[in-house]
VEXZA-999219 format. One line per field, with one value per residue: chain; residue number from 1; x, y, z of N, C-alpha, C in turn; residue in one letter. Coordinates in steps of 0.05 Angstrom, whole numbers, padded with zeros to 5 digits. Atoms other than C-alpha are relative to their C-alpha. Layout:
N
c c(A  ...)
k c(NUM  ...)
n.x c(X  ...)
n.y c(Y  ...)
n.z c(Z  ...)
ca.x c(X  ...)
ca.y c(Y  ...)
ca.z c(Z  ...)
c.x c(X  ...)
c.y c(Y  ...)
c.z c(Z  ...)
r c(A  ...)
This chain:
152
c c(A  A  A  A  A  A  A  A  A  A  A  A  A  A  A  A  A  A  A  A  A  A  A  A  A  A  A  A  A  A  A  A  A  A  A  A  A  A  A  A  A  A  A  A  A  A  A  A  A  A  A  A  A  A  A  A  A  A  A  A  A  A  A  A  A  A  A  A  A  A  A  A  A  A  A  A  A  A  A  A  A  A  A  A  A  A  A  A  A  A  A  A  A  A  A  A  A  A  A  A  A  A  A  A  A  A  A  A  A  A  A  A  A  A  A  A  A  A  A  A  A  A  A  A  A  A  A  A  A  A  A  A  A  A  A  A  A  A  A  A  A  A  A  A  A  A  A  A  A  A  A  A)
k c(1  2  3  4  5  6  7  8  9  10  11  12  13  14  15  16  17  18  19  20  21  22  23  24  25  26  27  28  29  30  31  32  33  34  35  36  37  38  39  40  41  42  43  44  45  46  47  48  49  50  51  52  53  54  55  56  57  58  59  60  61  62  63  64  65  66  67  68  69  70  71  72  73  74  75  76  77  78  79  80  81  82  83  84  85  86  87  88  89  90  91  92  93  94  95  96  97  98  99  100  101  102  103  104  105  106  107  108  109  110  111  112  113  114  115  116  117  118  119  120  121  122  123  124  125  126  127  128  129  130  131  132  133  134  135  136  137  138  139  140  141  142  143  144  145  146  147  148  149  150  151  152)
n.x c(-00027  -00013  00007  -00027  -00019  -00001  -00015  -00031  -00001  00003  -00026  -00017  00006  00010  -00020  -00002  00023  -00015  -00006  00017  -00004  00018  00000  -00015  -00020  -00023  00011  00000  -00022  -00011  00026  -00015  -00014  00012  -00002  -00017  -00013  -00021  -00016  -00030  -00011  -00008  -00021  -00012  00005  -00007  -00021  -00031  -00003  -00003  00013  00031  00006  00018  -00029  -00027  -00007  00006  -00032  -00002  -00005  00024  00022  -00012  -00002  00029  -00005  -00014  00023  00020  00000  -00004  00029  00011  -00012  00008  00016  00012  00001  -00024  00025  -00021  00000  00029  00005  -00013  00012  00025  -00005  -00011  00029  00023  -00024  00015  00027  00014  00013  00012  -00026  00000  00027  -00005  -00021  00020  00024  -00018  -00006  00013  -00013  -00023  00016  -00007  -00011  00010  00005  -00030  -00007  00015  00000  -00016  00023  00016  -00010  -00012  -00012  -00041  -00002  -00006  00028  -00007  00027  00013  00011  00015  -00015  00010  -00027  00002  -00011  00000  -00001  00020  -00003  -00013  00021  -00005  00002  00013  -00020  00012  -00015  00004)
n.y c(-00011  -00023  00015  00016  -00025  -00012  00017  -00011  -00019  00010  00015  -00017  -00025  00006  -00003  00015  -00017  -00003  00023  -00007  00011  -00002  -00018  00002  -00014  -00009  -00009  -00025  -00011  -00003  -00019  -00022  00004  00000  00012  -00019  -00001  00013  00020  -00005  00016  00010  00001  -00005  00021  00034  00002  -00012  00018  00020  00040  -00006  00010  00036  00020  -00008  00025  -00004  -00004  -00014  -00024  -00003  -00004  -00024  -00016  -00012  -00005  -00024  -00019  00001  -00017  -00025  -00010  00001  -00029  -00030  -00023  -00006  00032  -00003  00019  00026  00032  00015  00015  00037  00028  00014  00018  00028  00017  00012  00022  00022  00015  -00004  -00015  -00026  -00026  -00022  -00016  -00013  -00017  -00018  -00017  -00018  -00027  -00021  -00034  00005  00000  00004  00030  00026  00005  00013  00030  00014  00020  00025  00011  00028  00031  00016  -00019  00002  -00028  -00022  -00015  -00031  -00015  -00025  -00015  00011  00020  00021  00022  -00008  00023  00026  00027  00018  00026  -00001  00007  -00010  00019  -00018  -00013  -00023  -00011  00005)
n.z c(00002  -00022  -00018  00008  -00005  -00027  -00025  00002  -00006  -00030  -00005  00002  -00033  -00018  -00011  -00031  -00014  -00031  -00022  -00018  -00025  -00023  -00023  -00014  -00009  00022  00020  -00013  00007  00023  00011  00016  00033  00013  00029  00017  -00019  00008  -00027  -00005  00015  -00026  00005  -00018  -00025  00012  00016  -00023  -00017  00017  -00021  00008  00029  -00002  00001  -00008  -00027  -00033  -00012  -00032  00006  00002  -00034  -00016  00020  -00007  -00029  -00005  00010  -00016  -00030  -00001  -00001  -00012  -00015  00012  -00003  00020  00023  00020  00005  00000  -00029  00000  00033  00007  -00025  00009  00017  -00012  -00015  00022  00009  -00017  00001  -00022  00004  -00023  -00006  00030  00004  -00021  00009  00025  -00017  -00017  00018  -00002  00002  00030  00012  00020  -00020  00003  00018  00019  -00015  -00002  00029  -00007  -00032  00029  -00006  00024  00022  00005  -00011  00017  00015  -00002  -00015  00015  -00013  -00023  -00012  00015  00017  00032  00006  -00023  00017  -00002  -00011  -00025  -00010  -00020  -00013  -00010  -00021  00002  -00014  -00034)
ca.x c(-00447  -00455  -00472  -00406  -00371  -00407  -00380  -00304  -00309  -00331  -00281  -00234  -00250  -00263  -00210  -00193  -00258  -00233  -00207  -00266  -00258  -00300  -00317  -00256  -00195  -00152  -00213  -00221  -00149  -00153  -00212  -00156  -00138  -00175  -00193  -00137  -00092  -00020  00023  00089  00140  00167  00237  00273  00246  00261  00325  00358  00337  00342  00309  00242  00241  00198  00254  00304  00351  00331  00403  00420  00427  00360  00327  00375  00352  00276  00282  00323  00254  00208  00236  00251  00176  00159  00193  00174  00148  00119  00100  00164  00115  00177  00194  00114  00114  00173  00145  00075  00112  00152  00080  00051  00121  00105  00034  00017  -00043  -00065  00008  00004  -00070  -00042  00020  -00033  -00073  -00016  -00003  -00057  -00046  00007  -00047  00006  00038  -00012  -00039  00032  00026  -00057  -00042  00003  -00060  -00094  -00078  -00050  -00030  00051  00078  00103  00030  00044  00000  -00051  -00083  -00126  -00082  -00122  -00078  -00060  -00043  -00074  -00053  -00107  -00130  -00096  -00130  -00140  -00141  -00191  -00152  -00204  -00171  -00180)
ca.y c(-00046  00017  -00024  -00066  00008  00036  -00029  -00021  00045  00032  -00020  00027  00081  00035  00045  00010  00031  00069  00040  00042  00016  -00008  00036  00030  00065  00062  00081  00138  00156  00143  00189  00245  00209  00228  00205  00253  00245  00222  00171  00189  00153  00101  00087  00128  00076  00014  00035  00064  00000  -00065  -00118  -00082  -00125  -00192  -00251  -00210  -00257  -00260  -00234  -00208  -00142  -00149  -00155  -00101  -00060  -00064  -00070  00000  00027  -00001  00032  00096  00097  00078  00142  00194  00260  00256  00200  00194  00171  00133  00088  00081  00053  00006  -00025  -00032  -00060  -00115  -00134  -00141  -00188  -00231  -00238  -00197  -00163  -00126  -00094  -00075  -00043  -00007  00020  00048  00075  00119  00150  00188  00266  00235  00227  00219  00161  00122  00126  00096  00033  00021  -00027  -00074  -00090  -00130  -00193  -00240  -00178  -00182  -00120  -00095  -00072  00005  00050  00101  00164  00153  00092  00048  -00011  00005  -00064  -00118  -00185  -00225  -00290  -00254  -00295  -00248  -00271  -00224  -00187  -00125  -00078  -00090)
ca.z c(-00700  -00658  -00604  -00614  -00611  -00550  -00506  -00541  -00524  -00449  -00446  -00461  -00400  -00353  -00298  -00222  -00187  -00120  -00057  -00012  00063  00116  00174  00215  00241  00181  00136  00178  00164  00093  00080  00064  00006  -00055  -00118  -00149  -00090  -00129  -00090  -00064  -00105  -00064  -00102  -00055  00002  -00029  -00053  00025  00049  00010  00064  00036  -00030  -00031  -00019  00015  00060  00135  00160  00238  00189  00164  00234  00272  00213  00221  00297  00288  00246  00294  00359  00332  00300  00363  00405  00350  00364  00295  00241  00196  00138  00100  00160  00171  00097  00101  00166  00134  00078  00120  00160  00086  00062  00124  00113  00188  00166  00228  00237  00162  00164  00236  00206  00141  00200  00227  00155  00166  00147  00091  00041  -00013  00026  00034  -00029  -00057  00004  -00009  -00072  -00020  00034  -00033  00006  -00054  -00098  -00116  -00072  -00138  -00165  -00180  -00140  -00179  -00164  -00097  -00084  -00133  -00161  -00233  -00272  -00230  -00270  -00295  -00251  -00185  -00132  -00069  -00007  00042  00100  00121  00156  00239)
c.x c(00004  00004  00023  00017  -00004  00015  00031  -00003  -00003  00016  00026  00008  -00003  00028  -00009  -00026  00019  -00008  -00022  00010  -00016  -00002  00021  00015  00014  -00025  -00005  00036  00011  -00013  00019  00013  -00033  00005  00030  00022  00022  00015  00022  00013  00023  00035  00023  00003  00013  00031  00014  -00010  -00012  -00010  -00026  -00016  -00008  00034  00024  00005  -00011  00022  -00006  -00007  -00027  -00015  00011  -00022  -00032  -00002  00013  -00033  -00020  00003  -00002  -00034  -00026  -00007  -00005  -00019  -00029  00002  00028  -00013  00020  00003  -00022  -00004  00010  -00013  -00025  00012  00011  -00027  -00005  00017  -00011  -00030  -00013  -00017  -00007  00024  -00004  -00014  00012  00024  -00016  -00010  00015  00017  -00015  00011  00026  -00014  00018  00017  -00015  -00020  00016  -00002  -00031  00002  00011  -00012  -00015  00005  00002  00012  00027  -00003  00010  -00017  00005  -00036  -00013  -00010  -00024  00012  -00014  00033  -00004  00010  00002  00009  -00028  -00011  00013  -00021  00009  -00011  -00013  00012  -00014  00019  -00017  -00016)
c.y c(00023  -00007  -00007  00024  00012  -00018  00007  00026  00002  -00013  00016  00030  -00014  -00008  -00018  00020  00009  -00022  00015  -00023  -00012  00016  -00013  00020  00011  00010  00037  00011  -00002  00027  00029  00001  00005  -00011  00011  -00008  -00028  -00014  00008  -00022  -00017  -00005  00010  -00018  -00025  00001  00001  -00032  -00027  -00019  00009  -00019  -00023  -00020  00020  -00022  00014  -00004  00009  00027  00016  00004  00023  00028  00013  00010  00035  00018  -00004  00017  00035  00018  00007  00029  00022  00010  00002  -00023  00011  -00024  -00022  -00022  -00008  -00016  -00014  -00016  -00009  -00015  -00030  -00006  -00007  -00025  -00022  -00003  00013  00027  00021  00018  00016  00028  00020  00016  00014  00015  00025  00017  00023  00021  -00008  -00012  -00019  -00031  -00023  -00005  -00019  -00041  -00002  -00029  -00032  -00011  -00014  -00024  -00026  00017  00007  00030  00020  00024  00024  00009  00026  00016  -00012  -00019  -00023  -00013  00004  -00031  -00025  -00024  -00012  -00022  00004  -00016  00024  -00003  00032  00007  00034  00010  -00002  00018)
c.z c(00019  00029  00017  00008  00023  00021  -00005  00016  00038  00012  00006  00019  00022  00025  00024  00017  00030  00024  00029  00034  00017  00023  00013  00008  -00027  -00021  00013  -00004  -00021  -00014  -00002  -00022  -00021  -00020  -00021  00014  -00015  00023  -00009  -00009  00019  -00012  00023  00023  -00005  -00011  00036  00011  -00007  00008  -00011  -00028  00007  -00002  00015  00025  00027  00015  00026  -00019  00000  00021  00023  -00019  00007  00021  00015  -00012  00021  00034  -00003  -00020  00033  00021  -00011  00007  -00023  -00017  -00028  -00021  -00010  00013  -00009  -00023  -00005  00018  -00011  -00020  00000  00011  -00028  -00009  00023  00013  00038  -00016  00010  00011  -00024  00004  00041  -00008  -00022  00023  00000  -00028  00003  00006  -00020  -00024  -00027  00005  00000  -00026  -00015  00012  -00001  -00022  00027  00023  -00015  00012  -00034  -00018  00000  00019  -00025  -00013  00007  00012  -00020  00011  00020  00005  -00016  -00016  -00024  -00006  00014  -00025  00003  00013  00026  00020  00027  00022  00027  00035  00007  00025  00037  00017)
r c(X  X  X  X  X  X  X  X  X  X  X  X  X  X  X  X  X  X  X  X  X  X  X  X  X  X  X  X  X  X  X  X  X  X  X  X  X  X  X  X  X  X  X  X  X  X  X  X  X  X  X  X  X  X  X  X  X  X  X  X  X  X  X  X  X  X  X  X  X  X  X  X  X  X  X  X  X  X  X  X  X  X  X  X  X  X  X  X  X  X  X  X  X  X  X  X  X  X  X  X  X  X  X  X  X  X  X  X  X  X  X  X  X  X  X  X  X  X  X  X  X  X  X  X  X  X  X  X  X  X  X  X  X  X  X  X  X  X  X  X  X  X  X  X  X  X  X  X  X  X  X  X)
């Protein structure tokens, strides 16, 4: 019976182990996220710009729209981490992995940023999965199959 109570009990603490990387670029520019390290709450993002949602139509508006984020990421003085976070979010919507994991790279020094967009590089994982401290996925669904996409 105690036995029975130490596993409940275990069960019961046993959280999303952290998001470890392989030596690369983007792991080297995650390594400022910590275990503690809260994710910037992306609402604001997803709300100024509505082509960011899984299924949104593929309008002229839609593509002026990114096309407007992607040049003016491109020209900045400075990483505008927002932008950087919708565009990794459209590479992850159309399945380009190595733009995604290159737009994560370039959060680097926005710790809280990319903690919020590591949940949506899970290759198979809904983009909805809320992001947890260190960027661990909180509430993976049971039976997710995920489909292996290491960063480049």
């Amino acid at each position: 019976m105690r036995c029975l109570l130490l596993a409940l009990a275990l069960l019961l603490t046993v959280e999303t182990p952290p998001l470890r990387l392989p030596e690369s670029p983007a792991a080297r520019s995650f390594a400022g996220v910590g275990a503690e390290t809260q994710p910037h709450s992306l609402e604001d993002l997803l709300e100024s710009a509505p082509w960011l949602v899984e299924h949104a139509p593929a309008s002229d508006a839609v593509w002026s729209s990114w096309a407007g984020w992607l040049g003016a990421a491109a020209h900045a003085d400075r990483v505008d981490p927002a932008r950087r976070a919708g565009l990794c979010r459209v590479a992850c919507l159309q399945a380009r992995w190595e733009d995604a994991w290159r737009h994560f790279e370039r959060l680097g020094g926005h710790p809280d940023w990319q903690a919020a967009v590591a949940p949506w590089l899970m290759p198979g994982a809904p983009l909805e999965i809320a992001a947890g401290p260190g960027g661990r996925a909180i509430a993976i669904p049971d039976g997710l199959l995920l489909r292996p996409a290491l960063p480049p």
